[in-house]
C-alpha positions in Angstrom: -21.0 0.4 24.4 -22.2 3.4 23.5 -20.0 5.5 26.5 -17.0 3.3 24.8 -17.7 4.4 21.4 -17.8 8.0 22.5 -14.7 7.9 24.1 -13.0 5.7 21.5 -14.2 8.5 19.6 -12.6 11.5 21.6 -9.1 9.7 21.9 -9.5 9.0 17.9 -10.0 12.7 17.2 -7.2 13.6 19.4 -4.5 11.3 18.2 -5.4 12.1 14.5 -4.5 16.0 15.0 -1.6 15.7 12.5 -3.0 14.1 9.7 -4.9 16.9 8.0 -1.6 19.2 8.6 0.2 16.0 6.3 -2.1 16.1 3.9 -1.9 19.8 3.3 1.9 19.7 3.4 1.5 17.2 1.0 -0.6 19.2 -1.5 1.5 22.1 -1.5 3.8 19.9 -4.2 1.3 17.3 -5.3 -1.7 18.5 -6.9 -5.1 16.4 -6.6 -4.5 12.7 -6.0 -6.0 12.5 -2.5 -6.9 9.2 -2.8 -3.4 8.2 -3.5 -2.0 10.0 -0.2 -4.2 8.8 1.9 -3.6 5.2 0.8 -0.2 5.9 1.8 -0.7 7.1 5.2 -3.1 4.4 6.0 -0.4 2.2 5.0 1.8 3.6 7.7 -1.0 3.4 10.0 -1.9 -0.4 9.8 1.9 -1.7 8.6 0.6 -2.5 5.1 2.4 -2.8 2.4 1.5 -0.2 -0.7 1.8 -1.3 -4.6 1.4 1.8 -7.3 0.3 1.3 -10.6 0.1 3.8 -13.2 1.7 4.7 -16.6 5.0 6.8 -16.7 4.4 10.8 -15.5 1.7 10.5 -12.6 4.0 11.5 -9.8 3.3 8.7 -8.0 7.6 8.7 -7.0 6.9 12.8 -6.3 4.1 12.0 -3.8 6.2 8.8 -1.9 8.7 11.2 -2.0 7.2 14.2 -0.8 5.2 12.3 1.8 8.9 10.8 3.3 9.7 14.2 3.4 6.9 15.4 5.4 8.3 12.9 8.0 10.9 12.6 10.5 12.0 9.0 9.3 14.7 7.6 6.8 14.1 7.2 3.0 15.6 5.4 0.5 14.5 5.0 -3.2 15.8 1.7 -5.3 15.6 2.1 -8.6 14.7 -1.2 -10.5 16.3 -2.6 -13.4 17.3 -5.9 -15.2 20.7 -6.2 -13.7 19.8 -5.7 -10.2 21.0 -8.3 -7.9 19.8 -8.9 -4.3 23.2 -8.1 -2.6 22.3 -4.3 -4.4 19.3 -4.3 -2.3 20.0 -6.1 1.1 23.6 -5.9 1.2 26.8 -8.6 1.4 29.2 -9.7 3.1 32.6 -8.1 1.9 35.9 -9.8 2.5 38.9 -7.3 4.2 42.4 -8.7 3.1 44.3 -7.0 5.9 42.9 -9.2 8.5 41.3 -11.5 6.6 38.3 -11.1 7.9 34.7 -10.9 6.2 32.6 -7.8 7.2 28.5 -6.9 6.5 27.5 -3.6 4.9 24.1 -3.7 4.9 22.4 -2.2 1.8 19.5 0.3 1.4 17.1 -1.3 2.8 17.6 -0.9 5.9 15.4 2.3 5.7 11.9 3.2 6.8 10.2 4.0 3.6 11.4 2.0 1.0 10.2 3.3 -2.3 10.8 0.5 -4.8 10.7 2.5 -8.1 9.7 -0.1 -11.2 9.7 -3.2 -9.1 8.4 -5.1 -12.3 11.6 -4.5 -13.9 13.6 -6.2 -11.7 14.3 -10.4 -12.3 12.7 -12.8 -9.6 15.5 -12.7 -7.5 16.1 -9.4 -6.5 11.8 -9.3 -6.1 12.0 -12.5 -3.6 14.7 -11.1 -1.9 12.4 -7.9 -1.4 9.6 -10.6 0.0 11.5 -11.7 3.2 12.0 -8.3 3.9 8.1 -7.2 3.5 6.7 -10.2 5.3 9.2 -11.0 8.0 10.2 -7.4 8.7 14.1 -9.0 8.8 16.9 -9.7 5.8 19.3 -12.7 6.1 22.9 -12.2 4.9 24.9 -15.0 4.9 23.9 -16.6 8.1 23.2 -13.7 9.7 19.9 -12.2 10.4 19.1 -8.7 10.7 16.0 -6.8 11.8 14.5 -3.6 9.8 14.1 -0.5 11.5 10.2 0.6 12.4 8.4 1.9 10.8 9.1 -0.4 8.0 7.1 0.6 4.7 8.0 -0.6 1.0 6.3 1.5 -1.2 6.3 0.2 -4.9 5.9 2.0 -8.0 5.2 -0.4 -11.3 3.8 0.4 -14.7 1.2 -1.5 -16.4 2.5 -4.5 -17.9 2.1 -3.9 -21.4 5.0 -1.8 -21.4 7.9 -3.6 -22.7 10.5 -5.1 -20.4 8.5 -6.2 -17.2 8.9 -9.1 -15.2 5.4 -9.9 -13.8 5.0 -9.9 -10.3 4.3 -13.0 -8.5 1.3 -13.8 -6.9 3.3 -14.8 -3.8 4.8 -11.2 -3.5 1.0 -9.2 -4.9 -0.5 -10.8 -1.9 2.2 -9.6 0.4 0.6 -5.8 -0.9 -2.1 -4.3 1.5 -3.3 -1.8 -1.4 -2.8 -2.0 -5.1 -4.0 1.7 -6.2 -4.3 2.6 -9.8 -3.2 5.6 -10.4 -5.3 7.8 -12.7 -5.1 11.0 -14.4 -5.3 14.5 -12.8 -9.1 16.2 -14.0 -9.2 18.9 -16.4 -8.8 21.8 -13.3 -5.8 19.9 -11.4 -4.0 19.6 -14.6 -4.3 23.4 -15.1 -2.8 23.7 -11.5 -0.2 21.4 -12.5 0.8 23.8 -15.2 1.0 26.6 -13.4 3.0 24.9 -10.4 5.7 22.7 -12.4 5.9 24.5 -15.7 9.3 26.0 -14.8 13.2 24.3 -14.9 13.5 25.0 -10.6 9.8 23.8 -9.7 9.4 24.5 -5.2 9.4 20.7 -3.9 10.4 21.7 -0.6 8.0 20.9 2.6 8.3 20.5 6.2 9.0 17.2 8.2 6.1 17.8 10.4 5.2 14.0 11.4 7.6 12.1 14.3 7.9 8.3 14.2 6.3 8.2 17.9 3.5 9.5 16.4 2.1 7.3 14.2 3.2 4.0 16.3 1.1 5.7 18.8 -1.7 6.4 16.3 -1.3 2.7 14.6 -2.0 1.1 18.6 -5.3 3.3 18.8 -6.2 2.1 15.1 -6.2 -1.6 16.3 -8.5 -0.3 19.0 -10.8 0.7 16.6 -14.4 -0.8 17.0 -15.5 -3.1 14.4 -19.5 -4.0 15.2 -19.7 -8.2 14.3 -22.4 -7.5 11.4 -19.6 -5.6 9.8 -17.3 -8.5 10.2 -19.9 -10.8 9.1 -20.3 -8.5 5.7 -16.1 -8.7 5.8 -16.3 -12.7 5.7 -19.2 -12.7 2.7 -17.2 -10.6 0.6 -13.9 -12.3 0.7 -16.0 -15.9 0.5 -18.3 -14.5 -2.5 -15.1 -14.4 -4.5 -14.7 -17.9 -3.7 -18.2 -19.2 -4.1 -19.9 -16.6 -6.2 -23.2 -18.8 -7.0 -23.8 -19.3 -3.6 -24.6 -15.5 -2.6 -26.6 -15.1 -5.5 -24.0 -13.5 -7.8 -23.5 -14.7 -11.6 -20.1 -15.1 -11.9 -19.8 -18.8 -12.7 -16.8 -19.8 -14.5 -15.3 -16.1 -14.3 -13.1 -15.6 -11.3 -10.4 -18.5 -11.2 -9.3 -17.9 -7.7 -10.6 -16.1 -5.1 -9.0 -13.8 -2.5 -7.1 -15.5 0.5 -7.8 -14.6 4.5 -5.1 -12.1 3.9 -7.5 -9.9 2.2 -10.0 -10.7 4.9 -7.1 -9.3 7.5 -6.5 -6.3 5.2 -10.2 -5.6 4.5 -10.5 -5.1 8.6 -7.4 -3.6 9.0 -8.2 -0.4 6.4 -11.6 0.1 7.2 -10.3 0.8 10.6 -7.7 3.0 9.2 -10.6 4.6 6.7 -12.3 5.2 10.3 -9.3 6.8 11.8 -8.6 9.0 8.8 -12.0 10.8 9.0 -11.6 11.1 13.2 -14.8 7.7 13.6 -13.6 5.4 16.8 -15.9 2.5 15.0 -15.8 1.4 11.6 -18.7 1.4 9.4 -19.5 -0.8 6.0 -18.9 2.6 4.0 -15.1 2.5 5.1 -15.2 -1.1 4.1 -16.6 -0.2 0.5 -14.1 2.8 0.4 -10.9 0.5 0.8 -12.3 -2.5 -0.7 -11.3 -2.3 -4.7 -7.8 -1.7 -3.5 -7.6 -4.4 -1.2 -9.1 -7.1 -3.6 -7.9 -6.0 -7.2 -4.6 -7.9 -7.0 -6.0 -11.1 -4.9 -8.9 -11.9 -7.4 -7.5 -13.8 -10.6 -10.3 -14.0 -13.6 -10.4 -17.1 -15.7 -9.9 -16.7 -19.4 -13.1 -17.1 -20.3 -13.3 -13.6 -18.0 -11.0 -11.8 -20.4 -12.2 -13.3 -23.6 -15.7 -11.2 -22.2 -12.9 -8.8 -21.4 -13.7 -9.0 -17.9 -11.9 -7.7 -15.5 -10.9 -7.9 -11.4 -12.6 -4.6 -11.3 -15.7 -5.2 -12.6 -15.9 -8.6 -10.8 -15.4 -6.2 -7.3 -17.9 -4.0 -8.4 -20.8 -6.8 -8.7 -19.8 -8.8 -5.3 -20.0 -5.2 -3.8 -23.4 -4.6 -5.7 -25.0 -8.1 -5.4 -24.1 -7.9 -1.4 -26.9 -6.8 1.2 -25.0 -4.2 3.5 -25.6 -4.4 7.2 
C-alpha cells in the first residue's frame, strides 16, 4: 500500500501544479479570504455545489468573479430578485410568426460557473427551477431536455436572513449545496490592504485566465483516486450518524438537534476531504482534512429544535461538540 500511496502521492503533486498559481492570481484582486477560494476550487474539483453567506460588502461576487476569470471557461452572473421568473433563468420557447414555428433560446444558464447573486431573493419557482439544473446537470423546456455544459458550477451568494425581503431557501435545494461558507470579515491588517488596493474610482481587477477546463476534469478523476484508509470512513459514518443519535456516542445533545444530516453529507464529507488532500499535494486523506471541511459540509444539513434556539443554540456549536465528543482515528 505503501508503494501505492507514494505514487498516488507523486501523480497528486504533479496534477496539482496550477493550483497555487490560481490562488495567487486570485489574491492579486482579493485580499485575505483564503478559505473562501479554496472552497471554491474544491468545488470545481469534486462537482459540488457552493452556497455563500455573508452580509452585503464582503466580496464574495468579486472573488466568484475573479476566480471565473482566472479560468478558461464561461461565466454568467444572475442577479436575483422578486420578479424573476424561471424562463429568465433557463430560457423559453419563443413563437416566430413568419413560419409559424416555435423556436428555443436557451437562457443563461447554460454557462459553466453560474454565480447566482441573492438567490434568497428570488420566489420558489425560479429557486426550483435552479434545482433540476444543480442535481440533474440538465434543464427541460417545454418537452425538451437539454444538457449543461461541464464543468457545471452554481455558485450562490445569499445574505443572512434577517435582512428584509428574503425567501428562505428550502431544505430540498440547501442539501443540493456541497459547502455552505460563512463569510466573515477581513482582520485588522487585510482590511488596511483593502484600503490601499480599492480606495480609488478605477480599482486594477484585471488577472489572467491561467486554468484550462482539461485541467481540472483531469485533476477531479485523480481526486476520486484519492485514498481514503476505512478507519477514516468509519470516523465519516459516526459523525454524520452522531447527528442523528447524539445519546448514543456519548454526546449531550438530547432534544437539541431536530434532524440530522442525510447520506448526502456523508458523500460530501468523503468527497472534500479528498479534495482538502488534493489541495495540499496528500494522495490519502487524513481525519484533519475531514475536520477542516466538516462545519461547511454539515452547517446547512443539521436543523436545531426550538428548544436549541431558546438556549440560543446553534448548528455551529452543535458541529463543534460532535467534532469534540468524537475519538479521532
Amino acid at each position: 500500500m505503501s508503494q501505492t500511496t507514494h505514487e498516488l502521492n507523486e501523480k497528486v503533486q504533479r496534477s496539482s501544479q496550477w493550483v497555487q498559481p490560481l490562488f495567487t492570481e486570485v489574491g492579486k484582486v482579493v485580499v485575505g479570504q483564503r478559505l473562501l477560494v479554496e472552497r471554491l476550487v474544491m468545488g470545481l474539483l469534486t462537482n459540488g455545489h457552493v452556497l455563500l453567506e455573508g452580509v452585503p460588502g464582503l466580496a464574495k461576487t468579486l472573488t466568484v468573479r475573479t476566480l471565473a476569470a482566472c479560468l478558461h471557461t464561461g461565466f454568467q452572473r444572475l442577479q436575483f430578485t422578486p420578479d424573476l421568473l424561471p424562463a429568465d433563468l433557463i430560457g423559453t420557447l419563443i413563437y416566430n410568426p413568419r413560419n409559424g414555428e416555435f423556436t428555443t433560446k436557451l437562457g443563461p444558464i447554460f454557462s459553466n460557473l453560474i454565480l447566482a447573486d441573492e438567490i434568497n431573493r428570488a420566489p420558489a419557482k425560479v429557486q426550483s427551477a435552479l434545482l433540476e439544473a444543480m442535481q440533474e446537470r440538465q434543464v427541460t423546456i417545454s418537452d425538451q431536455t437539454y444538457k449543461l455544459p461541464d464543468p457545471f458550477l452554481v455558485l450562490a451568494t445569499q445574505n443572512p436572513l434577517e435582512q428584509e425581503g428574503t425567501y428562505q431557501l428550502p431544505e430540498a435545494q440547501l442539501d443540493r449545496f456541497m459547502f455552505k461558507v460563512n463569510v466573515g470579515y477581513p482582520t485588522r491588517t487585510e482590511e488596511r490592504a483593502i484600503l490601499d488596493a480599492m480606495s480609488t474610482s478605477s480599482p486594477k481587477l484585471e488577472v489572467n485566465a491561467l486554468v484550462r477546463p482539461e485541467e481540472i476534469i483531469a485533476s477531479r478523476s485523480l481526486v476520486n483516486e484519492i485514498y481514503v484508509d476505512d478507519r477514516v470512513k468509519d470516523y465519516i459514518v459516526d459523525i454524520v450518524w452522531a447527528s442523528r443519535q447524539p445519546a448514543a456516542h456519548g454526546l449531550k445533545l438530547d432534544g437539541m438537534i431536530r434532524y440530522g444530516a442525510s447520506p448526502r453529507a456523508t458523500i460530501y464529507l468523503t468527497l472534500g476531504a479528498k479534495a482538502h488532500a488534493f489541495l495540499n499535494g496528500r494522495g490519502y486523506v487524513t481525519p484533519q482534512d475531514v475536520k477542516s471541511i466538516g462545519p461547511d459540509v454539515l452547517r446547512h444539513r443539521i436543523a436545531v429544535s426550538y428548544e436549541a434556539e431558546a438556549e440560543e443554540m446553534t448548528s455551529e456549536m452543535i458541529i463543534e461538540q460532535i467534532f469534540a465528543g468524537l475519538p479521532v482515528p
